[in-house]
N, C-alpha and C positions, 0 to 999 in steps of 0.2 A: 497305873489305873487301868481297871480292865473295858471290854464293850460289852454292852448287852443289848439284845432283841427284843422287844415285844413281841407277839406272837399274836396278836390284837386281828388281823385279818383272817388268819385259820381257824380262830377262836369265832369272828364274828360270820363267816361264811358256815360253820356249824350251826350256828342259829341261824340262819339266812337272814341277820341284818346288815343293812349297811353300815357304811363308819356315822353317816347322819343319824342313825341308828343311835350304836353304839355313844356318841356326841350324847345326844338329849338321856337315854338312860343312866350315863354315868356321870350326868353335870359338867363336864370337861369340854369347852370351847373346842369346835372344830377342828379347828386350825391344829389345837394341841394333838388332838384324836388321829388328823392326819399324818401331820411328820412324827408320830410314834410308829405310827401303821408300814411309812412307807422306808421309814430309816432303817440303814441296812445293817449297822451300831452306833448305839451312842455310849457316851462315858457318863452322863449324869442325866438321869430322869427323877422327877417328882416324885416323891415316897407315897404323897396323898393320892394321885392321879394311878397310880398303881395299884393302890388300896383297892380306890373306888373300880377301878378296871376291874380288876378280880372282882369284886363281889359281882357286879351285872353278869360278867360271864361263871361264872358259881365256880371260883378254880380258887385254889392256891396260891398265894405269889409266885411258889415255886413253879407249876405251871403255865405260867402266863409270861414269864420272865425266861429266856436264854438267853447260856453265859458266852458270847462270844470269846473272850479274849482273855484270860487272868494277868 
């Protein structure tokens, strides 16, 4: 199984919001908002949480998402 990154702080420092920010625009508990932001990979993240991330930030999956590790 591979890692992957979110990209969620370079994404949110382009808009100049914070991850509290980011939290309340994409309905995603903070907590979750943080350890996607600060994890360096993970091997499973939320399909939905991803969605919704991309849409607030107007990206792609493909963008929002790197592939650390296949």
């Amino acid at each position: 199984m591979g890692l992957v990154r979110l990209r969620i702080r370079e994404l949110a420092r382009e808009k100049g919001w914070t991850m509290k920010d980011v939290s309340e625009r994409s309905g995603l508990v903070y907590s979750t908002v943080r350890h996607y932001a600060r994890s360096p990979g993970m091997a499973t993240v939320d399909l939905t949480a991803i969605i919704k991330l991309a849409r607030i930030f107007d990206v792609m999956v493909e963008d929002l998402v790197e592939v650390l590790e296949e």
